[in-house]
C-alpha positions as CSV (number, residue, x, y, z in Angstrom):
1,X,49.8,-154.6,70.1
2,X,47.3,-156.6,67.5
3,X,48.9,-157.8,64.4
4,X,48.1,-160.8,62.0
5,X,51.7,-162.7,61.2
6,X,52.2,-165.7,59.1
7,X,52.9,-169.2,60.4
8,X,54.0,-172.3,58.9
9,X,53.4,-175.4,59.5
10,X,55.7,-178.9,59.4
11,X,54.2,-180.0,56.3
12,X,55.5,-176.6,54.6
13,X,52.2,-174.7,54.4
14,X,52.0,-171.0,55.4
15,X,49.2,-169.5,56.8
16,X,47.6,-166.6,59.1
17,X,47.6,-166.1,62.3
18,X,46.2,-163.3,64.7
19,X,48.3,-162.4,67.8
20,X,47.2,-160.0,70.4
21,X,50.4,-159.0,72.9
22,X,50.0,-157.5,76.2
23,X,50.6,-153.6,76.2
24,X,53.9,-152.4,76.0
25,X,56.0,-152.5,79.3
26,X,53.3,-155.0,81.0
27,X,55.0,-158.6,82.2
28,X,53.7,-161.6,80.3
29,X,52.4,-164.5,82.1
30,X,52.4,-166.9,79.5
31,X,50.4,-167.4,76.3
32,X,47.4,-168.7,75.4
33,X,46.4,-169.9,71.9
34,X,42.6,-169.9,71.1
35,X,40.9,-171.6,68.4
36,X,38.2,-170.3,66.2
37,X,34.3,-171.5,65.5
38,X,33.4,-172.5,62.4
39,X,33.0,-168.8,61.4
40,X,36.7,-168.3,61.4
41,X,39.2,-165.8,62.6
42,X,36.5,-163.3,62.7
43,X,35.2,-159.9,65.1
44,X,34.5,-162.3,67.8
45,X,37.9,-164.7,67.7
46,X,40.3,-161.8,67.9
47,X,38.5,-159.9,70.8
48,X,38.6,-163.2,72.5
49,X,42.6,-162.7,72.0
50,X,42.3,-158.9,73.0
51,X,40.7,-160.0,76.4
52,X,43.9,-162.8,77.1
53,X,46.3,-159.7,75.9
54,X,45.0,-157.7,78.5
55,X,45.1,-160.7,81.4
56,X,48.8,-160.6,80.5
57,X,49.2,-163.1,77.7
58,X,50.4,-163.5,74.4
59,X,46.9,-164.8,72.7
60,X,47.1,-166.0,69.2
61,X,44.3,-167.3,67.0
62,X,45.6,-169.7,63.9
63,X,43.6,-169.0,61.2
64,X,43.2,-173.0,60.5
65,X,40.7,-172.6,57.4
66,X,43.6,-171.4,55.5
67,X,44.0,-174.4,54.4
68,X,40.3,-174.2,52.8
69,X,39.9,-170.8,51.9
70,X,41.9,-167.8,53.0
71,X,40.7,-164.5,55.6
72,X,37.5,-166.6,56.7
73,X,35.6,-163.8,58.5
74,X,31.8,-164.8,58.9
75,X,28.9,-164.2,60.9
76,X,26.5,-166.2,62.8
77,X,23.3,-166.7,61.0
78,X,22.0,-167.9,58.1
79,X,24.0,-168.6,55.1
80,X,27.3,-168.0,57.2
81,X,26.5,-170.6,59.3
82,X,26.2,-172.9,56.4
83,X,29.6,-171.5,54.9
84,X,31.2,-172.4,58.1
85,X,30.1,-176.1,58.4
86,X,31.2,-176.5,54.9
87,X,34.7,-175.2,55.2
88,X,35.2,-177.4,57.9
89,X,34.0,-180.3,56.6
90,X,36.4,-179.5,53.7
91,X,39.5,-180.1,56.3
92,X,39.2,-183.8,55.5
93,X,42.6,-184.7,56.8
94,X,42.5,-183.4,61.1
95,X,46.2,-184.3,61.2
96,X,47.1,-181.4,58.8
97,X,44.9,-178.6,61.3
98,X,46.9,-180.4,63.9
99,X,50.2,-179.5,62.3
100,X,48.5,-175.8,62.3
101,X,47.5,-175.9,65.4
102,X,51.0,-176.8,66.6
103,X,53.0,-173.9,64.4
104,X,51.3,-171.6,66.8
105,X,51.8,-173.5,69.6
106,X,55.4,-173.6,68.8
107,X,55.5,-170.2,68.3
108,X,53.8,-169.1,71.4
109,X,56.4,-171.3,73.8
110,X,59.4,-168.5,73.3
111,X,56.7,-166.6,75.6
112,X,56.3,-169.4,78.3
113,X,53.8,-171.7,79.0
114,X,51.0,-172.3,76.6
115,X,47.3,-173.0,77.3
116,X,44.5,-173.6,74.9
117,X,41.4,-172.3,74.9
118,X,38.9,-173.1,72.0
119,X,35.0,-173.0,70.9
120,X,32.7,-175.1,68.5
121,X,34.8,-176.3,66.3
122,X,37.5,-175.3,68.2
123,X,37.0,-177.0,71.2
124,X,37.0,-180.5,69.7
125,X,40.2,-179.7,68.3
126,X,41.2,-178.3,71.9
127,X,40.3,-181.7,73.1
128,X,42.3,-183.3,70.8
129,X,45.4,-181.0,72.0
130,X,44.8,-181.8,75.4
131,X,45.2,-185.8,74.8
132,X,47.5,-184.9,71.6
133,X,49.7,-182.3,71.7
134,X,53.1,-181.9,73.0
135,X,53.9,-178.1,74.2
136,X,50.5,-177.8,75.9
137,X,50.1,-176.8,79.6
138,X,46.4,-176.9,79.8
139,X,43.3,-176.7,78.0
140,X,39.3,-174.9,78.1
141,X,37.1,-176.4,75.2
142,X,33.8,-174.9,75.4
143,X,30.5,-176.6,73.8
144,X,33.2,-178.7,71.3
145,X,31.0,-180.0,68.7
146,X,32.4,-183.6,68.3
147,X,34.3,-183.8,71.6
148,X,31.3,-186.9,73.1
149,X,32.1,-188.9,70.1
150,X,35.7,-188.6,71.2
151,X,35.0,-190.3,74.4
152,X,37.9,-192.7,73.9
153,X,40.7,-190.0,74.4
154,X,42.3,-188.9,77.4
155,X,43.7,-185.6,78.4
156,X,47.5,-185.3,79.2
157,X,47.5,-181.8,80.7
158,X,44.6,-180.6,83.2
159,X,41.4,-179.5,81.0
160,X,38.3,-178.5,81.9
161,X,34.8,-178.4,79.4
162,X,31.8,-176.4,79.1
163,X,28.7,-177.2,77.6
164,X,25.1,-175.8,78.1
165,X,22.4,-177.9,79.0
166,X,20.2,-176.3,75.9
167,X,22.2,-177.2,73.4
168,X,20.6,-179.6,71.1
169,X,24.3,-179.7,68.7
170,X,25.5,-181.6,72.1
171,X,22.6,-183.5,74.1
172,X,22.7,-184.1,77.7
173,X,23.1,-187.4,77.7
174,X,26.2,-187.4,75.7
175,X,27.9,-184.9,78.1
176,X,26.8,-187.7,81.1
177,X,28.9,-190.7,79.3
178,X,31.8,-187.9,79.0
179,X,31.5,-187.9,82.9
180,X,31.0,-190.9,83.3
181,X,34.4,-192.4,81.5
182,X,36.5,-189.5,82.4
183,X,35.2,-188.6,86.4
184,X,38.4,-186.5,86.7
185,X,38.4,-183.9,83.9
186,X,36.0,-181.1,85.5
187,X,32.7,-180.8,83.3
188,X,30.6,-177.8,83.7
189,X,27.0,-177.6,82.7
190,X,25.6,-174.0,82.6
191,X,21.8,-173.5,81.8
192,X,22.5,-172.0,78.4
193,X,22.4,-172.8,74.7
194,X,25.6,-173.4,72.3
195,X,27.8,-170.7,71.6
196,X,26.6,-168.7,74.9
197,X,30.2,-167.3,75.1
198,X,30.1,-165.3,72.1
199,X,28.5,-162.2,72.6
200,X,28.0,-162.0,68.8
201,X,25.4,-164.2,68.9
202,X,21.7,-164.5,70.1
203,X,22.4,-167.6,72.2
204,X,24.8,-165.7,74.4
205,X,24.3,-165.8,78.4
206,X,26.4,-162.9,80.2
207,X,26.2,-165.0,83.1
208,X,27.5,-168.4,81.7
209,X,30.0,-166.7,79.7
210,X,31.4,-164.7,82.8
211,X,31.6,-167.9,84.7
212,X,32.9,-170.0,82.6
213,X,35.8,-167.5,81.6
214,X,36.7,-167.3,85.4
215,X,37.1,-170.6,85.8
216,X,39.4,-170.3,82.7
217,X,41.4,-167.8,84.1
218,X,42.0,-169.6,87.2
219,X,43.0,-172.8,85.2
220,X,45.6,-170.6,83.4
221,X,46.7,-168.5,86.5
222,X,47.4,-172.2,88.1
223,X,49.2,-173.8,85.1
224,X,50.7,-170.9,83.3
225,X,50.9,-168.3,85.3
């Protein structure tokens, strides 16, 4: 069962959400809360939450450009991708998205453990839930824009990354000081450009994607269940 529910945040502000529950009369492993690209809560960000649904987990996607603008739904090219950067470049204070980000973390715990899986955009801020966040039991950031000039943080649950080695938002050599200061945090490197998850978009590898996501499902089958 899909439905978008409102959430609300320790500061007081309410906002979206879109939570995807595993079919009726299936046992729940766990939950999983995945965070959106810079295109928001869109086609792409809630079949990401059908596919955990139908692993067996409560998957919700916080619709943290609320804040911004409401029902952010964009494409991928063009003047969409501009739109994007700019609304999140308008969240100027990250402490409020992390107040978001943990409303739906808080939320999802009444169904058990709680991973976090994010892209873009959303997989800095999954790095920063990984050496931030209480509630968390582990995290996947994929190609987070941002995470290499995070460097200095360090991850308190177990979390894996995933960059490709053509993607000229995150160079190469950036990835290898990542390794470098943190030699235990897994780092894959798949020969595909940025946003080769989504199959939405041009850059998308069937093969990198399909890897990467089964070495997210193992991480969740070990640390949530």
């Amino acid at each position: 069962m899909a439905e978008m529910m409102r959430l609300e945040a320790a500061d007081g502000f309410a906002f979206d959400g879109y939570c995807k529950k595993p079919e009726s009369g299936k046992d729940i492993r766990g939950a999983v809360l995945v965070i959106q690209e810079v295109f928001g809560v869109n086609g792409h960000i809630r079949e990401v939450c059908d596919g955990y649904a139908e692993q067996g987990y409560v998957a919700l996607a916080p619709a943290i450009f609320d804040r911004v603008e409401k029902n952010v739904q964009l494409g991928y090219e063009g003047k969409d991708m501009m739109r994007g950067v700019e609304i999140a470049k308008g969240l100027l204070k990250p402490e409020q998205t992390m107040l978001d980000l943990n409303a739906g973390i808080e939320y999802l715990q009444q169904f058990g453990k709680v991973g976090v899986v994010g892209y873009c955009f959303g997989g800095l801020m999954s790095w920063l839930c990984a050496a931030e966040m209480e509630g968390v039991a582990c995290v996947s950031a994929y190609y987070g824009g941002g995470v290499t000039a995070k460097i200095e943080l360090t991850p308190k649950v177990p979390t894996i990354l995933h960059f490709g080695d053509q993607d000229a938002h995150i160079p190469l050599p950036d990835v290898e000081k990542l390794i470098a200061v943190h030699p235990s945090v897994p780092v894959y490197i798949y020969a595909a450009d940025h946003g080769f998850n989504c199959d939405h978009r041009a850059s998308y590898d069937e093969a990198a994607a399909k890897l990467a996501l089964q070495r997210t499902h193992a991480l969740f089958a070990e640390h949530i269940g």
